[in-house]
N, C-alpha and C positions, 0 to 999 in steps of 0.2 A: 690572424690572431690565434685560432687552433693550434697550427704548426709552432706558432713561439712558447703558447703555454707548454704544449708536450716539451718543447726545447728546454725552456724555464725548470721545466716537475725532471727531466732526466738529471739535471745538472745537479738540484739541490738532493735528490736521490744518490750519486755517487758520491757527492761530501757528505751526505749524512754518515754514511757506513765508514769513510775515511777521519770525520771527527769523531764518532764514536770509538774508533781502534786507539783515535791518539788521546781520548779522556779517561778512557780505559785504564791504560799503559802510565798516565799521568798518576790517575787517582790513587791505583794497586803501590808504585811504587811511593808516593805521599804519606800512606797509613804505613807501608812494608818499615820507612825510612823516620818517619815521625818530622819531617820537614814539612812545616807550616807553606811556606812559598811554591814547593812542588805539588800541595794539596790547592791551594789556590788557584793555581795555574789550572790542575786539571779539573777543578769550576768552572773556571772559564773556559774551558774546552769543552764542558759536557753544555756550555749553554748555548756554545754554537751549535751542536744537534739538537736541543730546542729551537734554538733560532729555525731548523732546516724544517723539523717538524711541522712550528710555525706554519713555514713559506708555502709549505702544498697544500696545508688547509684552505690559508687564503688563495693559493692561487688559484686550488676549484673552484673556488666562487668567484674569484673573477675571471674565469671562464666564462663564463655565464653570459650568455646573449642580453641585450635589453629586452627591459619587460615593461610594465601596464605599469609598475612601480617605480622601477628605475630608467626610465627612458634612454638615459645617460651610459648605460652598460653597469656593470659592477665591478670596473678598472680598480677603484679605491678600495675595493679590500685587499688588494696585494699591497697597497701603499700603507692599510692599518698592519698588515701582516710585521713589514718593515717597523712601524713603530713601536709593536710588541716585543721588535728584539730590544729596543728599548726598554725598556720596563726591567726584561730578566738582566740587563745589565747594570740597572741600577742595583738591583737585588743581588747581587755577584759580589758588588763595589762595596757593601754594608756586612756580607758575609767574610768577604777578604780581612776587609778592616777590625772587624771583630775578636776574625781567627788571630790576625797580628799582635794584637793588641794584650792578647789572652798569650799570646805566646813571649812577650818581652815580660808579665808578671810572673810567668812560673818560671823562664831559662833556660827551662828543658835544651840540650844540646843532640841534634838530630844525629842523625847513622849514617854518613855519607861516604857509598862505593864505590867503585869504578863502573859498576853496574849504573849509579844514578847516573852519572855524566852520559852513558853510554844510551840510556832510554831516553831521555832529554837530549838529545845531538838526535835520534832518531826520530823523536816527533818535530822539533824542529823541521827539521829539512822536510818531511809531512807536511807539514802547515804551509812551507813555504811554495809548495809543489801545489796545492792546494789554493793556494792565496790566487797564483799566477792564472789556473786553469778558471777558476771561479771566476776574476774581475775580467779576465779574456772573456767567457762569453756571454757578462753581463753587458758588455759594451756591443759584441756582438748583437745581443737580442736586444739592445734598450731596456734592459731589467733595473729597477729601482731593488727589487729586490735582492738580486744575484749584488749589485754593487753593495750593497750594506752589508750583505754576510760576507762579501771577503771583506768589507771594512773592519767588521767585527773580528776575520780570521787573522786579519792582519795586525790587528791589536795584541793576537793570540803571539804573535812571531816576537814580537820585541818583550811580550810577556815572560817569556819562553828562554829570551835572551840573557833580562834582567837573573831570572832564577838560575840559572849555568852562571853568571858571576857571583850572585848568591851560595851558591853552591863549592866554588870556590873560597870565597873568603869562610866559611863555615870550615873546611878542608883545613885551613893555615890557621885554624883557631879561633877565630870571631862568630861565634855563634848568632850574637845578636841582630847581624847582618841576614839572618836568615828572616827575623821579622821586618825589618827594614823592605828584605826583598818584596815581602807579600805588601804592602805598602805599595811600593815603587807599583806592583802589578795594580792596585787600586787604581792607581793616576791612568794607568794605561788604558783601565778597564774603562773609563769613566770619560778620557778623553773620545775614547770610540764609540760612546752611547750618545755623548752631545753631538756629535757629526751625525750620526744617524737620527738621534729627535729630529734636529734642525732640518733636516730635508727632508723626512717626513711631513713636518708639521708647514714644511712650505708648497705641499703638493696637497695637503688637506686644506689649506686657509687661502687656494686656488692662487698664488703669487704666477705672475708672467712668468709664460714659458717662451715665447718667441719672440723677439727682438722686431721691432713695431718697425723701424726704419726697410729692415730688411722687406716685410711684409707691403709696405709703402712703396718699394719702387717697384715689385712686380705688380702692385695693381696699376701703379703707370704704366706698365708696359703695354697697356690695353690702350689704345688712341685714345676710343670716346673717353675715357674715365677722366675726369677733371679733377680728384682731388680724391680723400677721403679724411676720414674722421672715427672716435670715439672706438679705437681696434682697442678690443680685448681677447685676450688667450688664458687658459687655464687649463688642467688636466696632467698627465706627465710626461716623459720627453717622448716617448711613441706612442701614447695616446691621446692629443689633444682638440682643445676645444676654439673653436675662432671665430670670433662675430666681429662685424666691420659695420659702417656707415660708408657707403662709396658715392659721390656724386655724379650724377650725367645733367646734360644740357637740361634747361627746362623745355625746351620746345620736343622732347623726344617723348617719343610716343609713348605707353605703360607696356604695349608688348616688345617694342625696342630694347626700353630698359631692363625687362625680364630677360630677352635673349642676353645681354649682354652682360647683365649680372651673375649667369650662368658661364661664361666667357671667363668672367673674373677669379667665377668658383673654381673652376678647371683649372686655371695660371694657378692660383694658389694651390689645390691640393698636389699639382703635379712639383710644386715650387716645394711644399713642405710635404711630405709622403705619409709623416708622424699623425696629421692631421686625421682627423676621425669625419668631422663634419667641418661647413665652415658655413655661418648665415651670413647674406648678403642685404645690409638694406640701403634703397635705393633713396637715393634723396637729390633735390637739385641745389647747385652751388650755392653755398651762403651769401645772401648782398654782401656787396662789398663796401666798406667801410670809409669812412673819411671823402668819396667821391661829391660832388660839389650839385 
């Protein structure tokens, strides 16, 4: 767990420095050019370096070994961390909308140079260089976290898209596409923040993590084990939680079915590796039903 956080804090460390050069770059040339859609864009670029901010906060603390408080670990603060970037994306998607909005009542017609294209083609391929590296080693390390910020960076790419055709039709004289563009960027902004609530908020309200059948045929793989019952899992995809009901014979002994419930625990965590703990309770086969 050490070795992943260090792994987790380098990764959102070299994006942070890499989205701040591309919101930088975004913002300077938005006010330079007076284009609503290019200032939006580099919103949404500077929220990604919040978002990164965010992620090492939370991810020291969940660092954090279990305590007398949390017995549990403090895994779910990186998972609040992740729904934080939520929040600042809502608050992106109301400032977008805003600036658009204010921008089709005055008309104002933006300054667009070969410079603009030429900064926006360069954060682009940025972000996209960035998107790759980030969800590569979120998958890598099992990061809820690392996958959301590229979700987020990758919002950032077709953001990014949209404003280079914006930018365009502004070029051939349709200005008003230039708010339109910042718009289009809202939808983007906004689809990327429900992707990220929604799995958040499904690792907070503890939804099944591992697939019960699968779980079911390694505890058969044990002889004695006759059955089991009431498997629940919770936690996130590399840190979780698994409590079972397993049955043995009733005539077996209490230290039998200790060793063997241990047997059981072993199949499973070597079966699922993500697993943190897994409690075993012993029970003997339920009567059977309808017998005469």
């Amino acid at each position: 767990m050490e070795g992943r956080s260090r792994g987790v804090s380098r990764v959102l460390v070299r994006v942070l420095f890499l989205n701040l050069a591309v919101a930088g770059a975004k913002l300077m040339l938005g006010y330079a050019t007076g284009a609503v859609s290019i200032i939006s864009d580099g919103f949404h670029s500077l929220t990604d370096s919040t978002s990164n901010v965010m992620g090492l906060i939370g991810l020291r603390i969940a660092g954090k070994p279990p305590d007398a408080d949390h017995p549990y670990g403090h895994r779910k603060f990186e998972t609040l961390a992740a729904a934080g970037i939520f929040v600042f994306l809502l608050l992106v998607v109301v400032e977008v909308v805003r600036s658009a909005f204010s921008r089709m009542r005055t008309g104002t017609v933006p300054d667009i140079t070969p410079l603009s294209f030429g900064v926006m083609t360069a954060t682009l391929v940025t972000n996209i260089l960035v998107v790759r590296y980030e969800a590569g080693r979120g998958r890598a390390l099992n990061s809820e976290l690392l996958l959301a910020d590229a979700a987020h960076t990758r919002s950032d790419v077709w953001t990014t898209c949209t404003v280079l055709t914006s930018l365009v039709a502004v070029k051939f004289g349709y200005p008003i596409v230039d708010a339109i563009g910042a718009l289009v960027v809202a939808v983007f902004i906004a689809r990327a923040g429900l992707q990220i609530g929604l799995e958040s908020s499904n690792i907070l309200a503890d939804r099944v993590v591992l697939d019960e059948e699968r779980i079911r045929e390694v505890v058969m793989g044990v002889p004695q084990a006759l059955g089991c019952h009431q498997i629940r899992t919770r936690g996130t995809a590399d840190y979780t939680f698994l409590d079972l009901h397993v049955w043995f014979a009733a005539e077996t002994t209490l230290h039998e079915a200790h060793r063997l419930s241990h047997v059981v625990k072993d199949r499973l965590m070597e079966a699922f590796p993500q697993v943190a703990d897994a409690i075993i309770h012993i029970e003997p086969p339920p009567p059977q039903t309808g017998n005469p």
